[in-house]
ZAMARGU-4260 file (C-alpha; in steps of 0.2 Angstrom, whole numbers, plus 5000, padded with zeros to 4 digits):
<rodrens>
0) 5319/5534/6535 | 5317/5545/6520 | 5328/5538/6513 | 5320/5520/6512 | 5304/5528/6506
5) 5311/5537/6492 | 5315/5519/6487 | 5302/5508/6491 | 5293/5523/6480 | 5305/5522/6465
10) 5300/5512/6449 | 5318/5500/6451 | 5308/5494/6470 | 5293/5484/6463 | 5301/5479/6446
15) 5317/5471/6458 | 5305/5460/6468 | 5295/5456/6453 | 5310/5451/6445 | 5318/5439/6461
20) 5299/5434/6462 | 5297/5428/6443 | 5315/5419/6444 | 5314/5408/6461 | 5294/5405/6454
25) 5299/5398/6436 | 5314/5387/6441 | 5307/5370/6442 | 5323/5355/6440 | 5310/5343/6440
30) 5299/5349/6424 | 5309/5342/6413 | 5308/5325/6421 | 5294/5323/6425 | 5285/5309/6416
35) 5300/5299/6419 | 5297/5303/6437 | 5280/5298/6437 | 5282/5282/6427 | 5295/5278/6438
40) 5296/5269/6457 | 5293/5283/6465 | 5274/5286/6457 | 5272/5272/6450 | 5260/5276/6436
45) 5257/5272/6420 | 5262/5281/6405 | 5243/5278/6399 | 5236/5285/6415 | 5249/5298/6415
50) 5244/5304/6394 | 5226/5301/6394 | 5219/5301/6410 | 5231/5316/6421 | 5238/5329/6409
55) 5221/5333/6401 | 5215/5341/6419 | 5227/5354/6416 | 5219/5358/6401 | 5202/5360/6408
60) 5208/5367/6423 | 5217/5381/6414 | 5202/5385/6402 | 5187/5385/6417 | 5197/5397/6429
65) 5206/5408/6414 | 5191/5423/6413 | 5184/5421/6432 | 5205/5425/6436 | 5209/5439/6424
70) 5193/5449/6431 | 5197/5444/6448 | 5218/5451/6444 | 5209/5469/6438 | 5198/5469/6454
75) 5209/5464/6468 | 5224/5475/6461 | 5236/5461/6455 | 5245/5457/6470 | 5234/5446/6480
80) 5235/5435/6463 | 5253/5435/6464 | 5252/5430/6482 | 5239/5417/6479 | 5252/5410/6460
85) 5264/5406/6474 | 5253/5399/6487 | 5244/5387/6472 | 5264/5384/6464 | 5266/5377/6483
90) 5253/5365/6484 | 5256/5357/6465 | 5274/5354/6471 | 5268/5346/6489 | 5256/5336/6481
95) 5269/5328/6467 | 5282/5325/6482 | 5268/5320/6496 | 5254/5309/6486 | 5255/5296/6472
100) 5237/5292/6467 | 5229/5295/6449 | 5217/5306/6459 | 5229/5315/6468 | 5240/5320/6451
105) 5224/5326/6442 | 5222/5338/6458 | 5242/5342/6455 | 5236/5348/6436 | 5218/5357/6443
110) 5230/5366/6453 | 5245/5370/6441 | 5231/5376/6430 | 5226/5391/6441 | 5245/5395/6444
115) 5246/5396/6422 | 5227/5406/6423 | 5236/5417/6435 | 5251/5422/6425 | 5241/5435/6420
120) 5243/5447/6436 | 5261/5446/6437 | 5262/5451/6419 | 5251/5466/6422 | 5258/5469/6440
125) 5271/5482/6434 | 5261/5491/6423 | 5250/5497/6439 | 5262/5504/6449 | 5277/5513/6435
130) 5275/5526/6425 | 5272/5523/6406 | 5290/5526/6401 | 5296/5514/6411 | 5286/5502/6405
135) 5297/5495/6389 | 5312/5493/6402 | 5299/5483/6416 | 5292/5474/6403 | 5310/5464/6395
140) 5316/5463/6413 | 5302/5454/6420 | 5301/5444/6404 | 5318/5439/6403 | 5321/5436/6420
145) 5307/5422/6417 | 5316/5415/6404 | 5331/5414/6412 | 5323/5404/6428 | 5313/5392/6417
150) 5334/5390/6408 | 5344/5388/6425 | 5329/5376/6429 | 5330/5364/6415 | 5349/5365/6417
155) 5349/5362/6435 | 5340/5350/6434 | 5350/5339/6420 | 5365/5341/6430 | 5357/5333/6446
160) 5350/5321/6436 | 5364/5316/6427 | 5377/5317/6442 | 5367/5310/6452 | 5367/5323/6465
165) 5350/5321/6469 | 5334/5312/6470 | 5318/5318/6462 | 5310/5317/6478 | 5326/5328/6483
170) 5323/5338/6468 | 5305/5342/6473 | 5309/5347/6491 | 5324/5360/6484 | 5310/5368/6474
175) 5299/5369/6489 | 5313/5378/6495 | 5314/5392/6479 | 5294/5391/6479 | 5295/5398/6497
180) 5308/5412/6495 | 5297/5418/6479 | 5281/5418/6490 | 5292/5427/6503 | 5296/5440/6491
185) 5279/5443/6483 | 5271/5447/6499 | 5283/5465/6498 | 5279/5470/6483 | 5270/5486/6485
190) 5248/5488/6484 | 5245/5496/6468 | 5232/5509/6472 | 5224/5508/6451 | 5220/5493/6439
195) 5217/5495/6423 | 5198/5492/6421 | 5191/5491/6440 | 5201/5503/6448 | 5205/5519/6439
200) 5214/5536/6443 | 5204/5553/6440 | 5201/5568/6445 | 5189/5578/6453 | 5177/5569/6440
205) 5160/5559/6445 | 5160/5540/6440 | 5147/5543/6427 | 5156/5557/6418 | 5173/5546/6419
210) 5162/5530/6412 | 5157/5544/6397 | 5174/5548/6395 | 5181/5531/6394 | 5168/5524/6383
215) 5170/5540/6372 | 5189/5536/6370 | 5182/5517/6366 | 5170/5524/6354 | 5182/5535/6345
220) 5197/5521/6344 | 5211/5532/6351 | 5223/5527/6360 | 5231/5526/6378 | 5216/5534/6389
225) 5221/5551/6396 | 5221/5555/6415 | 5205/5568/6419 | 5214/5584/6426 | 5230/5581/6415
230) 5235/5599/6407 | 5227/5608/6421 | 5238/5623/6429 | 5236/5617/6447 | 5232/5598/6443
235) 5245/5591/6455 | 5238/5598/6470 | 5220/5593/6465 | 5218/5579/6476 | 5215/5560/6468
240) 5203/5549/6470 | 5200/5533/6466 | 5186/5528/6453 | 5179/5511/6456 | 5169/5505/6442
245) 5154/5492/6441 | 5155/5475/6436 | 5143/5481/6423 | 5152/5495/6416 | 5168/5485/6415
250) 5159/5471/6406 | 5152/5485/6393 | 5169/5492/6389 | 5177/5478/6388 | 5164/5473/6374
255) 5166/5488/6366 | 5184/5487/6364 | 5184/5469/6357 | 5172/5472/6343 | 5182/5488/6340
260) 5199/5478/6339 | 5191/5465/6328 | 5186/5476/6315 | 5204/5477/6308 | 5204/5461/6297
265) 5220/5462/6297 | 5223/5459/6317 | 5211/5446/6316 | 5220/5436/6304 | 5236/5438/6315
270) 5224/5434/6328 | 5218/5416/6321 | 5236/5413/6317 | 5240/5415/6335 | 5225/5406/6343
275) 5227/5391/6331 | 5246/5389/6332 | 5246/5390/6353 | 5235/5376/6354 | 5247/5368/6344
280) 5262/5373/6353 | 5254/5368/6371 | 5247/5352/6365 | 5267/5348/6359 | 5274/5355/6374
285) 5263/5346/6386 | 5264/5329/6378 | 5284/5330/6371 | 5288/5321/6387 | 5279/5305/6382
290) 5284/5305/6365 | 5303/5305/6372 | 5297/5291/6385 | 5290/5283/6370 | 5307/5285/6357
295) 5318/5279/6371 | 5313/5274/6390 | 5323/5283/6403 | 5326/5266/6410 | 5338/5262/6396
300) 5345/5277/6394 | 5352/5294/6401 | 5340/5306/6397 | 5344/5325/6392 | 5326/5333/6395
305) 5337/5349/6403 | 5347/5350/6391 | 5336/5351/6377 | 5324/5364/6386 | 5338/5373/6390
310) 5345/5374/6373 | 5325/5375/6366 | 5325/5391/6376 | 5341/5399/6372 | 5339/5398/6355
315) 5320/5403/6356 | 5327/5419/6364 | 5341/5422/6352 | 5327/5418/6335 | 5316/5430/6347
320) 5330/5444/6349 | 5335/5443/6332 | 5319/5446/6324 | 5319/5466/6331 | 5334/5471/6320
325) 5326/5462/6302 | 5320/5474/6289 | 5304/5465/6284 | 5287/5473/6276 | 5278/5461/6290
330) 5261/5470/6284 | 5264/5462/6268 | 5274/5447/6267 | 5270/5442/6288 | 5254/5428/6282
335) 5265/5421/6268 | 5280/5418/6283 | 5267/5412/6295 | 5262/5398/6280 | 5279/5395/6276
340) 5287/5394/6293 | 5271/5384/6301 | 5273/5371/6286 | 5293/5369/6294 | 5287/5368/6309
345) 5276/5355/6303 | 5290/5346/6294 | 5297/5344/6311 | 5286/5337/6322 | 5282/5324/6308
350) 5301/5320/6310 | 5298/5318/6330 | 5287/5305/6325 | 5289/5295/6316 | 5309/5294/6320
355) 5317/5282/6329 | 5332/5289/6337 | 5330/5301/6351 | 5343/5315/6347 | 5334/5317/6330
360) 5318/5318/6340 | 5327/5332/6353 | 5333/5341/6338 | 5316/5342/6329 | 5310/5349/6346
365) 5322/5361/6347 | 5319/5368/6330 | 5299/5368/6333 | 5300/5379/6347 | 5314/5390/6341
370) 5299/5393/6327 | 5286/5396/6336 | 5294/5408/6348 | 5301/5418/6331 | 5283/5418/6323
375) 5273/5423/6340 | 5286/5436/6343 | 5279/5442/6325 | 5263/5440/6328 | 5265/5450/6346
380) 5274/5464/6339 | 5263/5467/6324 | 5245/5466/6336 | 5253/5478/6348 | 5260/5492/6337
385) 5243/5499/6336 | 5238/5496/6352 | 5234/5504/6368 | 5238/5494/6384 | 5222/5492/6390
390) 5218/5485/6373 | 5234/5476/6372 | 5232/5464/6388 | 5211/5462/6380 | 5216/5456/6364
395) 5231/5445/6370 | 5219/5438/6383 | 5207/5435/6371 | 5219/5426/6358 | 5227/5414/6373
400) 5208/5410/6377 | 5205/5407/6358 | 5218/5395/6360 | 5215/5387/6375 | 5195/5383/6370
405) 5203/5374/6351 | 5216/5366/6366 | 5203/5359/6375 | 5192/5351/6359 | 5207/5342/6354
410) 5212/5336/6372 | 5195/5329/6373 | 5194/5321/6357 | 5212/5314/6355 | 5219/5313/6371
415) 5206/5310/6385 | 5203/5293/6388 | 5183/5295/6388 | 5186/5303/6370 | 5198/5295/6359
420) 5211/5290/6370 | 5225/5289/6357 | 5241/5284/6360 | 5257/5296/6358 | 5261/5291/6342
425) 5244/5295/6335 | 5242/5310/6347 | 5258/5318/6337 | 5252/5313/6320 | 5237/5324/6323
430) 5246/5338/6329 | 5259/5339/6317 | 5244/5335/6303 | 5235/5351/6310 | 5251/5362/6307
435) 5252/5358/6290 | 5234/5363/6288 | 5238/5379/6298 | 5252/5379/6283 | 5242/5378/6270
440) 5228/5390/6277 | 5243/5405/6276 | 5250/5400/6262 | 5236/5404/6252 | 5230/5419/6260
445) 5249/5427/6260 | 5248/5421/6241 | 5231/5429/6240 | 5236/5445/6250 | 5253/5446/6238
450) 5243/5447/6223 | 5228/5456/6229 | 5242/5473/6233 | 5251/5471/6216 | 5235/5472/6207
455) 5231/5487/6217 | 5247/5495/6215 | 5245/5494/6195 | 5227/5501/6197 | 5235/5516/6206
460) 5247/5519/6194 | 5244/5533/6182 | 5246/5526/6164 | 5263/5532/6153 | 5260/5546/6143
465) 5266/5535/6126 | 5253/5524/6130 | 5238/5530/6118 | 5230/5522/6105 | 5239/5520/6090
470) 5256/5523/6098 | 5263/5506/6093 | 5265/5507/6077 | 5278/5521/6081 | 5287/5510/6091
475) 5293/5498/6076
</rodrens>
């Protein structure tokens, strides 16, 4: 009996069935198929309704639950939001296998919305219940392991497809299946007893002196907050208790915090970078499916969605990997690859375009996430490095949210059929036009930032002893 509770206490325990959790919740065969499955006999929609009138919902979805959520994940202690992830993850996929109507989709996407909004409790799950060394290791497992479910997924998927093993209606019960082991699992993971903005650990300390002590911190820009008691002789067998704070208060700091990250113009470049180019990214991502429906039917051909997701994420993983062991003065020459990079990116999305053939279209896909991937895996590492964890998830949250609102305008104005209502071809003419503006944004501020240090750096440096007046004419 010990012996099992010295496990179920061990960091290995929760980050084990996060990891089993995060896998059976992110393979999804179907994903990558799924515009030909609703084109198809089975749903029977239109790509028009499917384009203009059903994938906006996610959209909305996504950005009216995204802050109600993240407040919600702090106060209830993360794991009743993974619980609730899987239960919503059911429903999506028993609606796409049980109902057919337009109506009855746009529910699917209202409901996949909150299962996105929700990511954020299982990446903030672990942080709750491990010590901070252990937090680097939790952090790439849980991470990878997500990137491995969404790979065996797409390949999965391409092989049932393409064998014909199963049918999609087949293919949506087997992930029921996965979806119910994953919701199985997520109900063992252990009740952290501390969030990071609701539910805080401290000493013998009264709420008011805590709230002093953590806006002091705020106030002061240090870093991670330190635990009241810590350093005392007899600390650990002070007893601990839990510190509950106020909507109010949490509210307050969390205002604090955000105009004190902001100051640094230099994160809020990064930051507008990030915001701009994930609206981009989602609206290619969501939409990709159409453009390939549009290149070549899957009626007249046999498609290789799964494979090219699967290939898009391997290499995103190796282009993201790869970028840790580059020697790169990022500080100084990071807006200038942003530019540069962005206008590639741009480059090939105008190629998905306006191409006809579908394998230069995959190909272009491939090489417009493998860039992304490589610049937000910048853009991450260079927010974070001066960040605290509390500060980190606050300024992440905020710059997926940035992104989300820019998402929404454009969904509404291009793609929902009481805005624009454009067709894909259209739709992807804008998106890669706004990349290229996005391009020429960073561009010029990396040219601008370039010269602006070397003309501070001759500034600062002393002038050559020679150089005084009338020391030419010595020279000839």
């Amino acid at each position: 009996m010990e012996a099992v509770k010295k496990w179920t206490s061990d960091w290995k325990y929760p980050t084990i069935l996060l990891c089993i959790y995060g896998f059976f919740s992110t393979v999804k065969p179907l994903e990558p198929f799924l515009i030909p499955f609703l084109t198809g006999p089975d749903k029977n929609l239109t790509t028009e309704q499917v384009n203009n009138q059903i994938f906006p919902v996610w959209t909305y979805s996504y950005l009216s639950v995204l802050v109600p959520v993240f407040l919600l994940t702090d106060w209830l202690r993360y794991k009743p939001v993974v619980v609730f992830q899987c239960v919503m993850l059911f429903i999506t996929t028993a609606l796409l296998l049980w109902t057919a109507s337009v109506q009855a989709m746009q529910a699917t996407q209202f409901f996949y919305g909150v299962v996105t909004a929700s990511d954020v409790a299982y990446f903030s799950y672990i942080y709750s219940v491990i010590d901070l060394k252990r937090y680097r290791k939790a952090t790439s497992y849980s991470r990878s392991v997500q990137l491995l479910g969404y790979t065996v997924g797409s390949v999965l998927g391409q092989l049932l497809v393409s064998f014909d093993l199963m049918s999609y209606n087949n293919i949506l019960v087997f992930t029921l299946v996965l979806t119910a082991i994953a919701l199985l699992t997520s109900c063992f993971l252990p009740m952290p007893q501390k969030s990071m903005f609701f539910h805080r650990r401290g000493g013998k300390q009264t709420a008011a002196e805590q709230s002093n002590t953590i806006n002091a911190s705020l106030e002061d820009g240090g870093g991670e907050m330190v635990e009241s008691g810590e350093g005392e002789p007899d600390a650990e067998n002070l007893e601990e208790s839990i510190v509950t704070q106020s909507c109010s208060q949490v509210l307050l700091q969390l205002w604090r915090d955000f105009r004190h990250c902001y100051s640094s113009r230099q994160l809020l470049y990064w930051s507008v970078w990030w915001a701009m180019a994930t609206c981009g990214y989602n609206q290619t991502v969501n939409y990709v499916q159409v453009l390939w429906e549009h290149v070549q039917p899957s009626q007249n051909f046999s498609i290789y969605n799964g494979g090219v997701e699967a290939v898009s994420n391997l290499l995103s993983a190796a282009t993201a990997y790869g970028i840790g062991f580059t020697e790169v003065r990022w500080e100084q020459w990071g807006e200038l690859a942003l530019g540069g990079f962005s206008g590639l990116s741009a480059a090939s999305l105008f190629l998905m375009t306006f191409t006809g053939n579908i394998w230069v279209c995959y190909s272009g896909y491939v090489v417009f996430k493998s860039l992304y991937m490589l610049l937000i895996t910048i853009a991450m590492y260079q927010i974070a490095a001066d960040l605290s964890m509390e500060r980190y998830a606050l300024v992440f949250g905020a710059n997926n949210f940035g992104a989300l609102a820019l998402q929404t305008i454009i969904t509404s104005v291009v793609v929902d059929s009481r805005g624009l209502g454009l067709a894909i071809i259209p739709q992807f003419t804008v998106y890669s036009s706004y990349f290229l503006v996005i391009s020429a944004v960073f561009l010029l501020r990396g040219l601008f930032s370039i010269w602006r240090a070397q003309r501070s750096k001759k500034e600062t440096i002393p002038p050559d002893k020679d150089e005084t007046p009338g020391s030419e004419e010595h020279r000839f």
